[in-house]
C-alpha positions as CSV (number, residue, x, y, z in Angstrom):
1,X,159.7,112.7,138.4
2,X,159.2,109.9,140.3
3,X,156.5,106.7,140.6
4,X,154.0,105.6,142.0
5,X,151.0,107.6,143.5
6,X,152.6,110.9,142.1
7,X,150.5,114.3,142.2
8,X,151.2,116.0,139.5
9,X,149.1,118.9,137.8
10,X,148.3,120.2,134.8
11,X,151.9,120.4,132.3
12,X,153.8,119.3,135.5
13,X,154.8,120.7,138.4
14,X,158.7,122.5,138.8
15,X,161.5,122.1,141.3
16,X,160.0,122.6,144.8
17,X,157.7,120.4,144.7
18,X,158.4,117.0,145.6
19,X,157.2,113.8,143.4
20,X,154.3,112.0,145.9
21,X,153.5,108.7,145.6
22,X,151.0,106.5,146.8
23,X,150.8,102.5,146.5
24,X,148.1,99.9,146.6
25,X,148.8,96.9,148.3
26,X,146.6,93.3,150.0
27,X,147.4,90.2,150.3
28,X,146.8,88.1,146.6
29,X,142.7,87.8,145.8
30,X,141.5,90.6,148.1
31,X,140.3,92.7,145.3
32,X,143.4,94.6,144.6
33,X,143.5,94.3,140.8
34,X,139.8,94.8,139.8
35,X,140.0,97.7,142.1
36,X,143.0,99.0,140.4
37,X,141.4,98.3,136.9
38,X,138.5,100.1,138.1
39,X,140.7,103.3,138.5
40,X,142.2,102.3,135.5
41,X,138.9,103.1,133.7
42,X,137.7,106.4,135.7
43,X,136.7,108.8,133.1
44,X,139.0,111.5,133.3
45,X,137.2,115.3,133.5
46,X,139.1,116.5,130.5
47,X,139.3,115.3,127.1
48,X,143.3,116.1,127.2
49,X,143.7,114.0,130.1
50,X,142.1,110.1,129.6
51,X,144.0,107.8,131.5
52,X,147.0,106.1,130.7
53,X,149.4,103.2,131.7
54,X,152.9,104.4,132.5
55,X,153.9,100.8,133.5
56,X,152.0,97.6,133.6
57,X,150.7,98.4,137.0
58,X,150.9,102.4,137.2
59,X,148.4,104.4,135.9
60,X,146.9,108.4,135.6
61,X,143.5,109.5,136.6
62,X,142.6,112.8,137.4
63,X,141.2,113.8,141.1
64,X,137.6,114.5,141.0
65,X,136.5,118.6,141.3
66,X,133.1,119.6,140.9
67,X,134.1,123.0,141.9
68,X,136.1,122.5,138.9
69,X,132.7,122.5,136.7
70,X,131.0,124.9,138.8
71,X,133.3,127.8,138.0
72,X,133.6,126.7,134.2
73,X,129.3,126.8,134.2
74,X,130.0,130.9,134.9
75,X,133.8,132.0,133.5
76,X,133.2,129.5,130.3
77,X,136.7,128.5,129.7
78,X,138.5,127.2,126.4
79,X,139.3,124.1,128.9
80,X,139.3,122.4,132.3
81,X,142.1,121.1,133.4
82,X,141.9,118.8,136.6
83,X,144.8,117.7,139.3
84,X,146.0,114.4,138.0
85,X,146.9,111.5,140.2
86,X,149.4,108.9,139.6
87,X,148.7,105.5,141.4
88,X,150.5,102.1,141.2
89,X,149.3,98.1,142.4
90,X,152.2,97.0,144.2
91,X,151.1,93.4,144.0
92,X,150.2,90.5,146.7
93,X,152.1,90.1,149.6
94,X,152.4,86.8,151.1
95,X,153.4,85.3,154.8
96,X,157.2,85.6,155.1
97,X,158.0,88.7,152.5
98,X,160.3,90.2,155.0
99,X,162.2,86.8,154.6
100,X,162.1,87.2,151.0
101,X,159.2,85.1,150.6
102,X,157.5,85.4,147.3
103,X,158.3,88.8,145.5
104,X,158.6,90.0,149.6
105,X,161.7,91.9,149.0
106,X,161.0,93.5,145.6
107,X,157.2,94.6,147.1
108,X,158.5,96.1,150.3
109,X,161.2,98.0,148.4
110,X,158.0,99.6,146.6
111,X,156.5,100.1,149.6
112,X,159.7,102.1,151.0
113,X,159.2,104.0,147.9
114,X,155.6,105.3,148.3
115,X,154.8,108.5,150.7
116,X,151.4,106.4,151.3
117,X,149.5,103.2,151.7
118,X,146.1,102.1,150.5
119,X,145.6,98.6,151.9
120,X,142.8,96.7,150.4
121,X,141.4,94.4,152.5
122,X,138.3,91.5,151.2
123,X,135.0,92.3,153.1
124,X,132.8,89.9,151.2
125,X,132.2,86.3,150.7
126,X,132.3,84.4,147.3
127,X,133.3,80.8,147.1
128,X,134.5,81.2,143.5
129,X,137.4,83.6,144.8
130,X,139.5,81.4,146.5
131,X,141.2,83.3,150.0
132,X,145.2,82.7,150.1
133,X,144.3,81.3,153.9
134,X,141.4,79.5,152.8
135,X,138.9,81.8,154.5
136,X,137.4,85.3,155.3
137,X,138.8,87.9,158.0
138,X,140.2,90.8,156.7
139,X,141.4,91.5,160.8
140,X,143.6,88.5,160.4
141,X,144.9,89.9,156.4
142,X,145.5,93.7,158.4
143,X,147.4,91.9,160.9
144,X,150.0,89.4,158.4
145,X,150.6,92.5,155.9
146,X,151.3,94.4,159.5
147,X,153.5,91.4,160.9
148,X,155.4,91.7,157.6
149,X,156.0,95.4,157.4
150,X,156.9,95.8,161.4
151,X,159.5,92.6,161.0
152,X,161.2,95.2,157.9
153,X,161.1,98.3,160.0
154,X,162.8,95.9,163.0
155,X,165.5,94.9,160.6
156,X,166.2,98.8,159.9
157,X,166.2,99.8,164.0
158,X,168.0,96.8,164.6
159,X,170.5,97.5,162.1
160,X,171.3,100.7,163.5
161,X,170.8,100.4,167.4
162,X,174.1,99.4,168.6
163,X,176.0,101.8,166.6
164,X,173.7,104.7,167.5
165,X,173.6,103.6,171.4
166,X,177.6,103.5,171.0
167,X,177.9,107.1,169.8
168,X,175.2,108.4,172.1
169,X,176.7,107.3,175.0
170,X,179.5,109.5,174.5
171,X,177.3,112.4,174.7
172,X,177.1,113.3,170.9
173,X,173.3,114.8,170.7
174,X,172.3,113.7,167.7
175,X,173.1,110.6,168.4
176,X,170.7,110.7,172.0
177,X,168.0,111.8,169.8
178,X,168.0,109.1,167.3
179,X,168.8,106.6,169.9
180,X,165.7,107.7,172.3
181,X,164.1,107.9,168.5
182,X,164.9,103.9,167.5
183,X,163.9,103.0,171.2
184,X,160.8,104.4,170.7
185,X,160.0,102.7,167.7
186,X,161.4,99.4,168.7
187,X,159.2,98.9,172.0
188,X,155.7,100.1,169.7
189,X,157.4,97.7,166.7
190,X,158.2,94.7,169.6
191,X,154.4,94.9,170.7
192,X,153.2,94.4,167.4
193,X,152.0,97.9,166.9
194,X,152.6,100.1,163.6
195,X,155.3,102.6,163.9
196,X,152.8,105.7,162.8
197,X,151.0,105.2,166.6
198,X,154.0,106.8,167.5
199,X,153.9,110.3,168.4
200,X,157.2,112.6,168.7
201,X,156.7,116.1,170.3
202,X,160.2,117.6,169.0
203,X,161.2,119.1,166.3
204,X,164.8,117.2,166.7
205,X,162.8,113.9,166.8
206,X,160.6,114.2,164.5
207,X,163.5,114.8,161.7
208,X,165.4,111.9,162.7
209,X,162.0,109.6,163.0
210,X,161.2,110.7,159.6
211,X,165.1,110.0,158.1
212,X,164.5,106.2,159.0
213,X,162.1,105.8,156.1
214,X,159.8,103.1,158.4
215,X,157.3,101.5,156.1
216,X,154.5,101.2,159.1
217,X,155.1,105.4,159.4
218,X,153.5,105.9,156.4
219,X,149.5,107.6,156.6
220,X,147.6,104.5,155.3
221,X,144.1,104.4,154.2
222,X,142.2,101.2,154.7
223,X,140.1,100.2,151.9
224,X,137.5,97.4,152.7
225,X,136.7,95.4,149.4
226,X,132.8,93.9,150.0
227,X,130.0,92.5,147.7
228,X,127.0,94.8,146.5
229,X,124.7,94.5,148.8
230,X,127.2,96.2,151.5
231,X,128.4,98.9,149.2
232,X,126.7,101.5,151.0
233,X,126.6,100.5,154.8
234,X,129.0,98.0,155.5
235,X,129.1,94.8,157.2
236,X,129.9,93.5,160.4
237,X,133.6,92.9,158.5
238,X,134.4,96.8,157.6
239,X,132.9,98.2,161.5
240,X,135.9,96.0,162.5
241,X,138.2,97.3,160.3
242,X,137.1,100.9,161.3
243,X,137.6,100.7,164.7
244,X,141.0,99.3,164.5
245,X,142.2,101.6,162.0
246,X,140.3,104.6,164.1
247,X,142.9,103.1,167.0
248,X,146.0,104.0,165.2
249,X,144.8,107.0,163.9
250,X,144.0,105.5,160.2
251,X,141.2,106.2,157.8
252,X,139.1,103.2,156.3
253,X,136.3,103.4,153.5
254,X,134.4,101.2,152.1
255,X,134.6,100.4,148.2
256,X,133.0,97.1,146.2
257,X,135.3,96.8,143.2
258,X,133.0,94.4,141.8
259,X,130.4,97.2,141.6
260,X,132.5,99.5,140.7
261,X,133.5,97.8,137.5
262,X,130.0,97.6,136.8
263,X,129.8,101.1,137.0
264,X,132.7,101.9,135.1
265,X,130.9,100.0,132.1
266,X,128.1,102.6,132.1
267,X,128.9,105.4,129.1
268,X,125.7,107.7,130.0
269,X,126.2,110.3,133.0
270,X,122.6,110.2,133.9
271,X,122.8,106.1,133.6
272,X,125.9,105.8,136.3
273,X,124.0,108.0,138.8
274,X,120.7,106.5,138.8
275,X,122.6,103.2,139.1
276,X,124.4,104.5,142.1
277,X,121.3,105.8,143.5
278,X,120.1,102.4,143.5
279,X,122.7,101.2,145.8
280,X,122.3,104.3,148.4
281,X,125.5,106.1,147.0
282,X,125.4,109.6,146.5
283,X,129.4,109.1,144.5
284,X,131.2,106.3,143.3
285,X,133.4,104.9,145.6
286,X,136.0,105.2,142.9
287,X,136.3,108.9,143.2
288,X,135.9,109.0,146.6
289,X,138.9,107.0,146.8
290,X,141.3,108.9,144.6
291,X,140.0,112.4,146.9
292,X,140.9,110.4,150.2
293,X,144.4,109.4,148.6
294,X,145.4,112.7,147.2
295,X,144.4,114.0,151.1
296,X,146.3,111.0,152.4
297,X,149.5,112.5,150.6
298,X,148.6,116.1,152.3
299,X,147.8,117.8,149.2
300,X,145.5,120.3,148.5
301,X,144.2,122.6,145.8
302,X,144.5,126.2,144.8
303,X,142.7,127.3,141.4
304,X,143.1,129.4,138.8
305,X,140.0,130.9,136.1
306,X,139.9,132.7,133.0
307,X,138.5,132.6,129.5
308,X,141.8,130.0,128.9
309,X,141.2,128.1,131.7
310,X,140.0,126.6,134.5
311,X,142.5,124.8,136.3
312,X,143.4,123.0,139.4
313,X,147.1,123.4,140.9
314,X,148.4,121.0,143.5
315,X,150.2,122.1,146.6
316,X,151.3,120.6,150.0
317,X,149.0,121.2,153.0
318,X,149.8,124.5,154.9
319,X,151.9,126.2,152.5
320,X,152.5,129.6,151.8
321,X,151.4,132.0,148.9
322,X,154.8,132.4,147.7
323,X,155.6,128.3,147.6
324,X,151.9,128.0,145.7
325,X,153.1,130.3,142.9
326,X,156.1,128.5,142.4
327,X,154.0,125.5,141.4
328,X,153.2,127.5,138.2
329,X,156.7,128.9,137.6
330,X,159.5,129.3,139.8
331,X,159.3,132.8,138.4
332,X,156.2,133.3,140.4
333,X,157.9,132.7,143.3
334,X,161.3,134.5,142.7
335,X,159.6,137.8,142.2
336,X,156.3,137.7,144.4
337,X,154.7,140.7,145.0
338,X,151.5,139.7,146.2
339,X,148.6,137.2,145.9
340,X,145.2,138.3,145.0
341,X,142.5,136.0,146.8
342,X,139.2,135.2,146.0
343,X,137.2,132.3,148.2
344,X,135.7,129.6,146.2
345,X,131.8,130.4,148.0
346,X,132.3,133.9,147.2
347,X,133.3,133.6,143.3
348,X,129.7,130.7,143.2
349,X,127.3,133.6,144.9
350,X,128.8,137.0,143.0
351,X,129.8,135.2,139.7
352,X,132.1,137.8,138.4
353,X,135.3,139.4,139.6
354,X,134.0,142.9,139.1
355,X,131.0,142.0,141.5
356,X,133.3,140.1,144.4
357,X,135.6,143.5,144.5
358,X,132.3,145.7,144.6
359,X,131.7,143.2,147.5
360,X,134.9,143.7,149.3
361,X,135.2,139.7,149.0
362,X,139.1,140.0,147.1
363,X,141.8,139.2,149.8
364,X,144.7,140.6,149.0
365,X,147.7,138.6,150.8
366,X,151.4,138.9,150.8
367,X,154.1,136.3,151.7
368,X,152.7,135.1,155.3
369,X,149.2,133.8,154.0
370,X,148.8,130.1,154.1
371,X,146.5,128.9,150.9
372,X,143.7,127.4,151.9
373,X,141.8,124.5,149.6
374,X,139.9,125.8,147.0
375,X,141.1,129.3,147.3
376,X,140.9,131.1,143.7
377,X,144.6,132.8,143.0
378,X,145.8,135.5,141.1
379,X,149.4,135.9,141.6
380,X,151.8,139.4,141.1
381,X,154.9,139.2,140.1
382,X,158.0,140.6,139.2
383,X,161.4,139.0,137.8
């Protein structure tokens, strides 16, 4: 399977479904690293699955689930087994990377790799961290990564306009699609905007738009870096960051690494909440990041319970019952009968299968039924 912020569950996932990634990146001494190091050291929810360094800068946590625990307080499982959640620091970007400035050319080409961005941008003040422009604006940091991506994705329409014009003008129709595609994008790129502003109501369009592999089309999540005392309502920094991002349809949360290590330090359950209680949080912004990445990617998750097992599965956003058992075994999905449903609310308040039949709550779906997050799945089958 691939790098970077890769889904995977459980053993591993099998043919049809597609390695994910997701990669951090900032310009140098925005926080990057001690966030990263922070996710480093999330405590995973299982025993069988602590965290682990695939490379120097990639690393496996598991995606926080209390439903997860919920179900395993009434079926009492052997073991829960959470989704797991590969994510990787891609390093500082600097002015001039499209040029090949720095590492530029080696960073982007992780970036093209990546299905997702989480941009960490520093919200806080401290004259012992020194700024790589000598002072604080995270707007101005958003806008030089930005600059840098935008000049890449240029260099790819650019590299392919004349061509594409050339053929289109002959009347081939792919070639009008892409070409009405790359003008799109180069007039939004020309103005300085991100190529994911861009909206494409065709089918046709949206293919080719996704074939070009632009590095400002990825979903990105903006992550504002800031001190402890705005860990749990901002600052006049991260409402500026949230409005922009809210303008080209972006998420942005607010995480203070610093903290965050602090509360990585703390062995004792009860200890880490009260200490995040303190600060105004009801979660650490540690797991609420790894939730909003494995969203970013589109992924959800179906669940399965037993006396084995509890166990998450991971599947892509708005796919079928069929697909969904074919992330346990292609099997599954070769010889699909049916899918036997149970809502996660219903299997909390009746606490037993026998009682949410009696109930009339088990949904029994066939090859149409789009899984919903959280649903509870039995799957029949035969090869």
């Amino acid at each position: 399977m691939g790098r970077g912020c890769h889904i995977v569950t459980g053993e591993g996932l099998f043919n049809n479904f597609m390695a994910l990634k997701c990669g951090i990146v900032g310009l140098p001494n925005v926080g990057k690293s001690t966030l990263f190091n922070c996710l480093s050291s999330a405590k995973a929810q299982a025993a069988n699955f602590p965290f682990c360094t695939i490379e120097p800068n990639v690393g496996v946590i598991t995606v926080p689930d209390e439903r997860l625990t919920k179900l395993a307080e009434i079926v009492h499982p052997g073991r829960i087994v959470p989704a797991t959640c590969e994510i990787v620091d891609i390093a500082g970007l600097v002015k001039g990377a499209s040029k090949g400035e720095g590492l530029g050319n080696k960073f982007l080409g992780n970036i093209r790799e990546t299905d997702a961005i989480i941009h960490v941008l520093r919200c806080f003040d401290d004259d012992n961290i020194t700024h790589v422009d000598g002072t604080i604006d995270p707007i101005r940091d958003k806008e030089i990564i930005d600059t840098e991506l935008q000049l890449k994705d240029l260099e790819t329409i650019e590299s392919r306009y004349a061509k594409t014009q050339k053929v289109a003008s002959t009347g081939n129709k792919d070639a009008k699609i892409e070409f009405a595609v790359l003008q799109a994008y180069k007039e939004c790129l020309e103005s300085g905007k991100n190529a994911r502003t861009v909206e494409f109501e065709s089918k046709e369009e949206q293919e080719a738009a996704k074939n070009l592999f632009l590095l400002t089309s990825k979903p990105v999540l903006y992550v504002c870096n800031v001190d402890e005392a705005s860990a749990a309502n901002g600052n006049e920094w991260t409402k500026k960051v949230e409005a922009l991002a809210a303008e080209e349809g972006a998420e942005s949360m607010i995480v203070a690494a610093k903290t965050e290590e602090d509360i990585a330090g703390f062995e004792n359950y009860e200890d880490k909440q009260m200490f995040l209680e303190e600060l105004g949080l009801e979660e650490s912004g540690v797991n609420r990041l790894i939730k909003k990445a494995y969203a970013l990617l589109n992924l959800q998750t179906f669940i399965t319970a037993g006396e084995m097992e509890v166990k998450a599965w991971t599947f892509k956003k708005g796919w079928k019952a069929p697909q969904c058992a074919g992330v346990i075994h292609t099997d599954f999905e070769k010889g699909f009968i049916r899918a036997e449903v149970i809502k996660y609310e219903d299997y909390i308040e009746y606490k037993s299968e026998a009682a949410i039949k009696e109930a009339g709550k088990l949904g029994i779906e066939g090859k149409d039924y789009v899984v919903q997050d959280g649903d509870i799945m039995h799957f029949r089958f035969n090869v």
